[in-house]
mmCIF file of the N, C-alpha and C atoms, coordinates in Angstrom:
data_MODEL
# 
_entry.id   MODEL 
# 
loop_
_atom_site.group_PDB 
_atom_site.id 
_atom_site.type_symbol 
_atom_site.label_atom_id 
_atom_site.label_alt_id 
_atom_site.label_comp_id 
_atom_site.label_asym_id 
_atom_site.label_entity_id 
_atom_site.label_seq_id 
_atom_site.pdbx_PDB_ins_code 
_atom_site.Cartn_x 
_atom_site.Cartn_y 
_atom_site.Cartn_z 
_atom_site.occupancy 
_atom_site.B_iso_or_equiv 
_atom_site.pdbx_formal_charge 
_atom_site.auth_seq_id 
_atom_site.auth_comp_id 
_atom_site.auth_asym_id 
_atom_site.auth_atom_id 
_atom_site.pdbx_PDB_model_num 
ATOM 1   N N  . UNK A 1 1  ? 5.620   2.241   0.687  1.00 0.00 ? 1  UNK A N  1 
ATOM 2   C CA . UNK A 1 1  ? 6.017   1.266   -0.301 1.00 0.00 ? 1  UNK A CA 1 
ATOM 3   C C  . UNK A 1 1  ? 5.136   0.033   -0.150 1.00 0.00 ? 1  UNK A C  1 
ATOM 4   N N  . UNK A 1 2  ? 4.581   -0.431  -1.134 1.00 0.00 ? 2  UNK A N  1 
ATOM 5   C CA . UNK A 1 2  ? 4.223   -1.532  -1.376 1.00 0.00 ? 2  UNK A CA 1 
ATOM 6   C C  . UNK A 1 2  ? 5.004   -2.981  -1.296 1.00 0.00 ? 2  UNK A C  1 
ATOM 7   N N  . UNK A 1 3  ? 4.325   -4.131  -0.771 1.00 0.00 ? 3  UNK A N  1 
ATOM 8   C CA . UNK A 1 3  ? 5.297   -4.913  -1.125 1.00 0.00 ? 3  UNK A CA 1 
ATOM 9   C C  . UNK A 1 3  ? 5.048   -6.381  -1.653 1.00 0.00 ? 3  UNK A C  1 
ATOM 10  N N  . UNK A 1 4  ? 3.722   -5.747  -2.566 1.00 0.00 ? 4  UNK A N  1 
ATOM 11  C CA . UNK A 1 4  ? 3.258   -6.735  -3.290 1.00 0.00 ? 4  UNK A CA 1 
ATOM 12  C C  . UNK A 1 4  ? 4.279   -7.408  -4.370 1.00 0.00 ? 4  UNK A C  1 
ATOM 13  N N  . UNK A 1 5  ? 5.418   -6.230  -5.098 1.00 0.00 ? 5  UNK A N  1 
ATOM 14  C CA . UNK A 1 5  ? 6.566   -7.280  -5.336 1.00 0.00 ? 5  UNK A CA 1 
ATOM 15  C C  . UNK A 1 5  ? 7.782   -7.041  -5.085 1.00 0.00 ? 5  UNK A C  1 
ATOM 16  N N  . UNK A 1 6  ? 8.321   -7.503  -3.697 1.00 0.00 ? 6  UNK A N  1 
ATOM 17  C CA . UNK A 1 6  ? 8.981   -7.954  -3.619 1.00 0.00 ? 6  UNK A CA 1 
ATOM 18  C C  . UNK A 1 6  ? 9.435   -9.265  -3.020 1.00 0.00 ? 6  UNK A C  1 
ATOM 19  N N  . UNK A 1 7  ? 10.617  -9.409  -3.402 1.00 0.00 ? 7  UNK A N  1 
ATOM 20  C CA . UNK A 1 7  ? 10.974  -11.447 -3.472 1.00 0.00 ? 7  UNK A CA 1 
ATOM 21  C C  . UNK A 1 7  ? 11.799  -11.159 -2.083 1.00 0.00 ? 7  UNK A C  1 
ATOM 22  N N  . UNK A 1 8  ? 11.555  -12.460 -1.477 1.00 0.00 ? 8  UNK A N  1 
ATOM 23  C CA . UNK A 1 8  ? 12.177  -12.844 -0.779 1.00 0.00 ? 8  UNK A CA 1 
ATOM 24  C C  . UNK A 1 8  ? 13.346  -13.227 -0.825 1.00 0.00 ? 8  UNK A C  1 
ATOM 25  N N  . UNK A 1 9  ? 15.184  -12.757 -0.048 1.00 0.00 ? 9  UNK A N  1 
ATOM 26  C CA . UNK A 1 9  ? 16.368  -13.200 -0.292 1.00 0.00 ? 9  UNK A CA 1 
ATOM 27  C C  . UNK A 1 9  ? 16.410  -14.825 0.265  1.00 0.00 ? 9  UNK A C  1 
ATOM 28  N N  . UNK A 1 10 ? 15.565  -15.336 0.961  1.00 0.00 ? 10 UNK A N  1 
ATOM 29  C CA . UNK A 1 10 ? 15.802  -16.256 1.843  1.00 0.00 ? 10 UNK A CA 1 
ATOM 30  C C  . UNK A 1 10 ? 15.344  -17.881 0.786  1.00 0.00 ? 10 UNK A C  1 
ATOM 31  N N  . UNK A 1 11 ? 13.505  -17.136 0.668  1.00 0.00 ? 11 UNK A N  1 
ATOM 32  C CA . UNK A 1 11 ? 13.388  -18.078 -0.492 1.00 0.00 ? 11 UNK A CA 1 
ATOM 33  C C  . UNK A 1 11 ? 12.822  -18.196 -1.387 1.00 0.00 ? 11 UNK A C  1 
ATOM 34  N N  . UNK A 1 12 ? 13.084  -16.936 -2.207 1.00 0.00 ? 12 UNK A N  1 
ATOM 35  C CA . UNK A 1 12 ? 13.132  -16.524 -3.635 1.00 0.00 ? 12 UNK A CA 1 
ATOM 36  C C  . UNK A 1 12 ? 11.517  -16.312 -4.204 1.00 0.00 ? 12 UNK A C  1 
ATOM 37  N N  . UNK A 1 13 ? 10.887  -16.572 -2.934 1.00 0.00 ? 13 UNK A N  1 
ATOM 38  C CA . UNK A 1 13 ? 9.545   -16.391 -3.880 1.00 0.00 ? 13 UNK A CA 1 
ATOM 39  C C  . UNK A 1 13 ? 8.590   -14.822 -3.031 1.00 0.00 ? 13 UNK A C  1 
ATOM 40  N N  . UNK A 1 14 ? 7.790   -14.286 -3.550 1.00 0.00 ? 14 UNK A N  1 
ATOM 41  C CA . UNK A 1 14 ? 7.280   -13.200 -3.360 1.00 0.00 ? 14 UNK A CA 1 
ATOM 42  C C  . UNK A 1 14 ? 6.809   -12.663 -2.059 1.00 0.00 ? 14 UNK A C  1 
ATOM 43  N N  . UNK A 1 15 ? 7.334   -11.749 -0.890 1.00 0.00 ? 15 UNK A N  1 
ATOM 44  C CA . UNK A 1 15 ? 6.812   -11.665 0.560  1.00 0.00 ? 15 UNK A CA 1 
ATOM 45  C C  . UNK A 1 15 ? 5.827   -11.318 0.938  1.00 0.00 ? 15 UNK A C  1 
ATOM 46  N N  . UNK A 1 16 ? 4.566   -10.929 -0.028 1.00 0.00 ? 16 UNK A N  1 
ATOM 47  C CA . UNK A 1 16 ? 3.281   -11.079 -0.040 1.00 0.00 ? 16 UNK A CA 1 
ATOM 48  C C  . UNK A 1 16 ? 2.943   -12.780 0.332  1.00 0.00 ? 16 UNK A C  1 
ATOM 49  N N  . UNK A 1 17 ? 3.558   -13.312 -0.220 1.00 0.00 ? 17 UNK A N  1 
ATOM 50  C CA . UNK A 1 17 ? 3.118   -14.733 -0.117 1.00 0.00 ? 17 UNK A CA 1 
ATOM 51  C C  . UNK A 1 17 ? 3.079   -15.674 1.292  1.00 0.00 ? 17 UNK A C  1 
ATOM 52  N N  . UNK A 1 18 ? 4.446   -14.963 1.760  1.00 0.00 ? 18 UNK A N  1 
ATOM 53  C CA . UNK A 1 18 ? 4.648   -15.207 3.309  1.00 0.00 ? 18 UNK A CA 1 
ATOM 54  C C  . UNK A 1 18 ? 4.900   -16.849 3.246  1.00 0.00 ? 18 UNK A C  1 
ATOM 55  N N  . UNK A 1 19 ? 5.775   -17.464 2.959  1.00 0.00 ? 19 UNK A N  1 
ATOM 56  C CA . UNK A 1 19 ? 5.954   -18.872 2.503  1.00 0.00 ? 19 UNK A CA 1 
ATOM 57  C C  . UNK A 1 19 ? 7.286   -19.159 3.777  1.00 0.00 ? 19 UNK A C  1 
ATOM 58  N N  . UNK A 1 20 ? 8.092   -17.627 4.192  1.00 0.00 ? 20 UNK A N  1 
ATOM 59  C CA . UNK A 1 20 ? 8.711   -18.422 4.938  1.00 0.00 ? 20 UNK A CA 1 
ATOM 60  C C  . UNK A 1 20 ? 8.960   -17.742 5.921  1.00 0.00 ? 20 UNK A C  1 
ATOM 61  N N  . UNK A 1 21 ? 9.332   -17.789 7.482  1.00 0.00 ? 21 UNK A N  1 
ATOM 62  C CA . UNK A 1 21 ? 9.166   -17.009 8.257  1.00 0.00 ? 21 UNK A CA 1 
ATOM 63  C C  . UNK A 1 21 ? 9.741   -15.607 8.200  1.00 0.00 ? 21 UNK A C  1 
ATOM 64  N N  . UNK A 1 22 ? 10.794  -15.683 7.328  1.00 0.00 ? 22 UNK A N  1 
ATOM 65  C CA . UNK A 1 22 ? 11.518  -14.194 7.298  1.00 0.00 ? 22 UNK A CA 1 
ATOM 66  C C  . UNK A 1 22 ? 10.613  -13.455 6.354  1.00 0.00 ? 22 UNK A C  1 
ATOM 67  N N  . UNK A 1 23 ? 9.981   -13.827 5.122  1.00 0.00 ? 23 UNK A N  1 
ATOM 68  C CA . UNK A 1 23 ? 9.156   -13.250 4.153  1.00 0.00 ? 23 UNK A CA 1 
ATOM 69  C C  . UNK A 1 23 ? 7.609   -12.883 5.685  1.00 0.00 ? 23 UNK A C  1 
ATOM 70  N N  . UNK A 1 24 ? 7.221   -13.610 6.472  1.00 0.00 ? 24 UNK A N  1 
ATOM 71  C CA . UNK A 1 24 ? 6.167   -13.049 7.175  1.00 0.00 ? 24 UNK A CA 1 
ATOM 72  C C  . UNK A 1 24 ? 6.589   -12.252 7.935  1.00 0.00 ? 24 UNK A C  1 
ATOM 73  N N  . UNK A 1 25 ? 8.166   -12.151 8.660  1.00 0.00 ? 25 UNK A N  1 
ATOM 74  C CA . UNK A 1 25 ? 8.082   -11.150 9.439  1.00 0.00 ? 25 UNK A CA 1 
ATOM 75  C C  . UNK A 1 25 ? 8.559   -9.892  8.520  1.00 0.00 ? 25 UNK A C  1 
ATOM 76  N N  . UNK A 1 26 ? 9.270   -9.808  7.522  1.00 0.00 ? 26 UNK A N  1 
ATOM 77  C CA . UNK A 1 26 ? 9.194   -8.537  6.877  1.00 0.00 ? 26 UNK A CA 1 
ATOM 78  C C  . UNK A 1 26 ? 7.719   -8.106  6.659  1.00 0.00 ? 26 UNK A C  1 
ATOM 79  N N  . UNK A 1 27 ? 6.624   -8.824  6.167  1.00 0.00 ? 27 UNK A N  1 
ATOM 80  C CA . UNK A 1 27 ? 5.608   -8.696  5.842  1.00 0.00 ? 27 UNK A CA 1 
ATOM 81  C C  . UNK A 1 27 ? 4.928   -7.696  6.820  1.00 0.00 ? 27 UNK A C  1 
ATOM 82  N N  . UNK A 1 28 ? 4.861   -8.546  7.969  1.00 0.00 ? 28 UNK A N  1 
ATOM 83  C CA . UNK A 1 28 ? 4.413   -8.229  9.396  1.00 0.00 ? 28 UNK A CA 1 
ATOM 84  C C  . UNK A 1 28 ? 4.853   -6.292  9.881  1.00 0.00 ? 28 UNK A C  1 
ATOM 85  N N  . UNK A 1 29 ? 6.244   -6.597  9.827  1.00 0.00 ? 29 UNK A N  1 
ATOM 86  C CA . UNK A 1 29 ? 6.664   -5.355  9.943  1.00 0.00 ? 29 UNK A CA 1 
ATOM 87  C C  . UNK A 1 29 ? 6.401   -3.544  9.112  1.00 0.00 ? 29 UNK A C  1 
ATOM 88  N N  . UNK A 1 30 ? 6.100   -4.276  7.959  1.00 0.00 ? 30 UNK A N  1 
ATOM 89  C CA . UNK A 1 30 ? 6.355   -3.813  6.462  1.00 0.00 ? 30 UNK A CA 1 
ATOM 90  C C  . UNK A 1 30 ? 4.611   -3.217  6.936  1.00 0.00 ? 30 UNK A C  1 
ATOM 91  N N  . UNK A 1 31 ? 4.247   -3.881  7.178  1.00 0.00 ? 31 UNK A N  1 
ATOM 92  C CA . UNK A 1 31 ? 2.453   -2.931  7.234  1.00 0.00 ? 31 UNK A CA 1 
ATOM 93  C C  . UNK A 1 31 ? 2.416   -2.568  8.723  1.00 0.00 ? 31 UNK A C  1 
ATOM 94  N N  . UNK A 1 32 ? 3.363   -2.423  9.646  1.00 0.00 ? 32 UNK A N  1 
ATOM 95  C CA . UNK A 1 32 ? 3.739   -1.941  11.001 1.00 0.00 ? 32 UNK A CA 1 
ATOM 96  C C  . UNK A 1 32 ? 3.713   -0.444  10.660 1.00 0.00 ? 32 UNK A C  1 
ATOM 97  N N  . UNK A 1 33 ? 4.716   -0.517  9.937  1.00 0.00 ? 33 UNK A N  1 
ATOM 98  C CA . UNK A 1 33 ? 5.790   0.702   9.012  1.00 0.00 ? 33 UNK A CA 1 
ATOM 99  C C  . UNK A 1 33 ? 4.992   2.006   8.669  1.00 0.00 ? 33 UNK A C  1 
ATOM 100 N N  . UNK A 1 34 ? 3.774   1.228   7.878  1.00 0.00 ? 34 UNK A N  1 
ATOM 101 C CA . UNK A 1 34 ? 2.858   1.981   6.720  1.00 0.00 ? 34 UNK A CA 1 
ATOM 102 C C  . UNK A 1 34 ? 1.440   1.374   6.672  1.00 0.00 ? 34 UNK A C  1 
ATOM 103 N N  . UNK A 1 35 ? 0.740   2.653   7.741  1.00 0.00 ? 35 UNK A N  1 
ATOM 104 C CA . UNK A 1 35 ? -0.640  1.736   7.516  1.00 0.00 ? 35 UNK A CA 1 
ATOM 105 C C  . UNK A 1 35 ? -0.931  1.689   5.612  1.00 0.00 ? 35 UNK A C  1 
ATOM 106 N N  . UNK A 1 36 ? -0.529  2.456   4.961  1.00 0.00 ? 36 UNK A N  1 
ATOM 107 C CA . UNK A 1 36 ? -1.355  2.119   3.469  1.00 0.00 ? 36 UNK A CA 1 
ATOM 108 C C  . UNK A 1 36 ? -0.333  1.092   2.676  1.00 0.00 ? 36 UNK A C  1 
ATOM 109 N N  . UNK A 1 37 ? 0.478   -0.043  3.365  1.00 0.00 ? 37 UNK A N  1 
ATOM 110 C CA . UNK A 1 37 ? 1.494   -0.609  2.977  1.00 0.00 ? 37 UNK A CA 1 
ATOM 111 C C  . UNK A 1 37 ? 0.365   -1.846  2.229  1.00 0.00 ? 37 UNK A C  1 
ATOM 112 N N  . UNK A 1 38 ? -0.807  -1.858  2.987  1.00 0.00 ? 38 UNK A N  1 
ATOM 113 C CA . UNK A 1 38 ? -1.448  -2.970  2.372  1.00 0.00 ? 38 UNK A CA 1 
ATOM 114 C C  . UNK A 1 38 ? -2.274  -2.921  1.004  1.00 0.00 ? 38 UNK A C  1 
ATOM 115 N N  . UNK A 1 39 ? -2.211  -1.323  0.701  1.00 0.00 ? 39 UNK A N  1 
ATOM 116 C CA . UNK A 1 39 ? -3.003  -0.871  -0.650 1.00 0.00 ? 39 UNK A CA 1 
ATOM 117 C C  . UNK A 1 39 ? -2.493  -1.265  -1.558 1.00 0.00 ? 39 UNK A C  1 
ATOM 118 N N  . UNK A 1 40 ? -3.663  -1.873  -2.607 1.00 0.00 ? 40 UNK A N  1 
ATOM 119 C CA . UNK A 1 40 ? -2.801  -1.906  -3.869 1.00 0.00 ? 40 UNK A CA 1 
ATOM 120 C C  . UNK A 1 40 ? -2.430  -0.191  -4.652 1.00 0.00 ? 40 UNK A C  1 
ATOM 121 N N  . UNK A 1 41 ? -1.940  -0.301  -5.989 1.00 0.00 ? 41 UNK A N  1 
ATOM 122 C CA . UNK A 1 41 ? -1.705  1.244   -6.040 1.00 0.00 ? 41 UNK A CA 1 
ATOM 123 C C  . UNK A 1 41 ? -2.960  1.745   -7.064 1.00 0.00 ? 41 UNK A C  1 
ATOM 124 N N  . UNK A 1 42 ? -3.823  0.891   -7.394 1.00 0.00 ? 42 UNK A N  1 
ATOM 125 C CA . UNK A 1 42 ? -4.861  1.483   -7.911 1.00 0.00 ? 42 UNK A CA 1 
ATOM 126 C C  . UNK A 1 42 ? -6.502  1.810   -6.975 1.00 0.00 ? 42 UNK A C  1 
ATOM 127 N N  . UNK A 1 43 ? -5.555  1.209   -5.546 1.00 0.00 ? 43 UNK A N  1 
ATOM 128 C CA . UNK A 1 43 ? -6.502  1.998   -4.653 1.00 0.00 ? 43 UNK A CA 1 
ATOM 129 C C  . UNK A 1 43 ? -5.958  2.994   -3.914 1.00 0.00 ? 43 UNK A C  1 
ATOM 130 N N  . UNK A 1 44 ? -5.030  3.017   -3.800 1.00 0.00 ? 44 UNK A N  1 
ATOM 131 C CA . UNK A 1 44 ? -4.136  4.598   -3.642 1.00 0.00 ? 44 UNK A CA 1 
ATOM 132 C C  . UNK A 1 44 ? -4.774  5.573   -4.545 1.00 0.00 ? 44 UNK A C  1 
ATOM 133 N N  . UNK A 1 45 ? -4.570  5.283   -5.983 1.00 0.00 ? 45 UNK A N  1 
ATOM 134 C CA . UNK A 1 45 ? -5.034  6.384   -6.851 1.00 0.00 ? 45 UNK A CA 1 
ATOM 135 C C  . UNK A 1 45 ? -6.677  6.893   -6.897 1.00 0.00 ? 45 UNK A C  1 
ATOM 136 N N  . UNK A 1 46 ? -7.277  5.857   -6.713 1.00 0.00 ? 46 UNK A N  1 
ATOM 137 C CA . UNK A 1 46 ? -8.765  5.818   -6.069 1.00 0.00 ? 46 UNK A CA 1 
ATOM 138 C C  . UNK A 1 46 ? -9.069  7.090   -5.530 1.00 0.00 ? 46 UNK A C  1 
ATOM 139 N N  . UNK A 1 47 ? -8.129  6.611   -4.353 1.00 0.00 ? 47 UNK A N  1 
ATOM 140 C CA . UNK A 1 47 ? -8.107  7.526   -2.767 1.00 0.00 ? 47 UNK A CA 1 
ATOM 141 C C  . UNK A 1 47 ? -7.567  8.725   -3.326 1.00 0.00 ? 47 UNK A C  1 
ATOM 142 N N  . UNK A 1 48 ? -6.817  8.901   -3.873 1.00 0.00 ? 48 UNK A N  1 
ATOM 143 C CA . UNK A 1 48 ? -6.361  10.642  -3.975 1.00 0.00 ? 48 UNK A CA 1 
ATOM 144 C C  . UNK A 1 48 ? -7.855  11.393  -5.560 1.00 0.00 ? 48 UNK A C  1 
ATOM 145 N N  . UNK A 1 49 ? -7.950  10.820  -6.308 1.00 0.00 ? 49 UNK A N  1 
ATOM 146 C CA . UNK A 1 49 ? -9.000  11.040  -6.981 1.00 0.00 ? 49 UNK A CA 1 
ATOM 147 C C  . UNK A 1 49 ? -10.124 11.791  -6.030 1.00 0.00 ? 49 UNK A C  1 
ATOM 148 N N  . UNK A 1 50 ? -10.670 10.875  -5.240 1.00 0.00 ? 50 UNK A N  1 
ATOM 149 C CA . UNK A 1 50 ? -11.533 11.193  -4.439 1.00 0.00 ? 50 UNK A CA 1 
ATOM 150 C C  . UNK A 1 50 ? -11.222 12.230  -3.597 1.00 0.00 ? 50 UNK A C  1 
ATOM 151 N N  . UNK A 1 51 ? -10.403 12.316  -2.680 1.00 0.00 ? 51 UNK A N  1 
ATOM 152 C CA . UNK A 1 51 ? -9.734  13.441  -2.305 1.00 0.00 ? 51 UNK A CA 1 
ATOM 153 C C  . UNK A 1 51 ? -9.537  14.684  -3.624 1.00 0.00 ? 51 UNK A C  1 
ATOM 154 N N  . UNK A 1 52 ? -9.561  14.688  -4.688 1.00 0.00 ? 52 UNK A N  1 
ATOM 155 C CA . UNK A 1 52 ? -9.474  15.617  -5.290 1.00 0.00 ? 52 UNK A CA 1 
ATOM 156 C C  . UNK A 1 52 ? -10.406 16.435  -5.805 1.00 0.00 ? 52 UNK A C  1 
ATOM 157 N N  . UNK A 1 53 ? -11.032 15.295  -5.860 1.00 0.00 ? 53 UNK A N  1 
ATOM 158 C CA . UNK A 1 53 ? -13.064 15.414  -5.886 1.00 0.00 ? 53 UNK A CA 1 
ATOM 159 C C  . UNK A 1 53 ? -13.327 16.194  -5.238 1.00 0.00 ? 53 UNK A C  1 
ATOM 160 N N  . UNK A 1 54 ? -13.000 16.174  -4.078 1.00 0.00 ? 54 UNK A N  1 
ATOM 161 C CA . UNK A 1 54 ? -14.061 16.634  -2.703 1.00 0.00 ? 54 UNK A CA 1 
ATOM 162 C C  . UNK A 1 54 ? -13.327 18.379  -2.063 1.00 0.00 ? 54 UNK A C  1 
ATOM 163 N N  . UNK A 1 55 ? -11.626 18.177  -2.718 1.00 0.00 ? 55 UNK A N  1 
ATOM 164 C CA . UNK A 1 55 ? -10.924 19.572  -2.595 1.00 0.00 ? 55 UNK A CA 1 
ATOM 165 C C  . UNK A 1 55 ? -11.697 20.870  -3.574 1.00 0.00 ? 55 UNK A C  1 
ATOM 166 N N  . UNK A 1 56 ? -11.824 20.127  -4.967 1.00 0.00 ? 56 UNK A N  1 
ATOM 167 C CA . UNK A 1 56 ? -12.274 20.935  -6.005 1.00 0.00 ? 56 UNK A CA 1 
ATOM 168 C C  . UNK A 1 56 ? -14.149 20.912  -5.509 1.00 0.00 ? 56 UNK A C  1 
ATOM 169 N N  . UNK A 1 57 ? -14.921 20.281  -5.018 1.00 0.00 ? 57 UNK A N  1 
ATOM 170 C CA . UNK A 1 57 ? -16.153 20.322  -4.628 1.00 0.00 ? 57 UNK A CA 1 
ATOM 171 C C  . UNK A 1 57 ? -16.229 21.292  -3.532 1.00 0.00 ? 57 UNK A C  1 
ATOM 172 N N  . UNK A 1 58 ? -15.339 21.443  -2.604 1.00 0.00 ? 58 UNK A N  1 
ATOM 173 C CA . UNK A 1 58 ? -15.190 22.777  -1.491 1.00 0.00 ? 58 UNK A CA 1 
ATOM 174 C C  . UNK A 1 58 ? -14.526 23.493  -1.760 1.00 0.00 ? 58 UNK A C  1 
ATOM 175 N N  . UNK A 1 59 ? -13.570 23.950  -2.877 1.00 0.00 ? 59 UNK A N  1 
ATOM 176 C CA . UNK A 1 59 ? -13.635 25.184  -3.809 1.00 0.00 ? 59 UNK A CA 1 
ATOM 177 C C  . UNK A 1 59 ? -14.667 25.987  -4.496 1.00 0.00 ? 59 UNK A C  1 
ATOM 178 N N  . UNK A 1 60 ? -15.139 24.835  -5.018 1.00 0.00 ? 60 UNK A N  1 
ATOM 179 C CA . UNK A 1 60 ? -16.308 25.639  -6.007 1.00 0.00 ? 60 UNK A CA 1 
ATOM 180 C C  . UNK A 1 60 ? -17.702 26.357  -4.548 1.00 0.00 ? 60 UNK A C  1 
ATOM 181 N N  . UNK A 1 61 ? -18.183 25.575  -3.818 1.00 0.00 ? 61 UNK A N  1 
ATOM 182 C CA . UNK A 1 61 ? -18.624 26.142  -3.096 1.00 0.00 ? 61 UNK A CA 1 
ATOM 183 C C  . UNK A 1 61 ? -18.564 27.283  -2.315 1.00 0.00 ? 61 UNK A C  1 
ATOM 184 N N  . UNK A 1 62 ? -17.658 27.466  -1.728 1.00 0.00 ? 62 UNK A N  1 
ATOM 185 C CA . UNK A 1 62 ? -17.018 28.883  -1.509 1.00 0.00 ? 62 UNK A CA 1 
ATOM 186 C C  . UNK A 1 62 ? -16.933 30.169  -2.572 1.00 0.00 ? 62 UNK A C  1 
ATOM 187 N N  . UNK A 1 63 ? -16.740 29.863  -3.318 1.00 0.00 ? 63 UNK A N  1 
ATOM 188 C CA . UNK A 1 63 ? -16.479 30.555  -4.010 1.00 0.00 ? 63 UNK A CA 1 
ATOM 189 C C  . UNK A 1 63 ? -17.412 31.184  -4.809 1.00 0.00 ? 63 UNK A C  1 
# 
């Protein structure tokens, strides 16, 4: 999970932003959790593209 949006209960503003210590330590934790917690999701999709690239590129070779 990403957690580019979500808000902070403490103080209401976004825990990407890290404005207050509880928003940094979820933060902190939150990419503990999930090394790809820091991806945005259009570099996720990037990454599996490419990976799909390279599955279907060592198919065709074999074959």
């Amino acid at each position: 999970m990403t957690y580019d949006r979500l808000v902070c209960a403490n103080c209401a503003a976004p825990v990407n932003e890290g404005r207050c210590p509880v928003c940094r330590a979820n933060r902190q934790r939150l990419s503990q959790e999930n090394p790809f917690a820091q991806l945005n999701p259009m570099a996720l999709i990037a990454l599996l593209a490419v990976l799909i690239a390279a599955v279907a590129l060592l198919a065709h070779q074999t074959a």
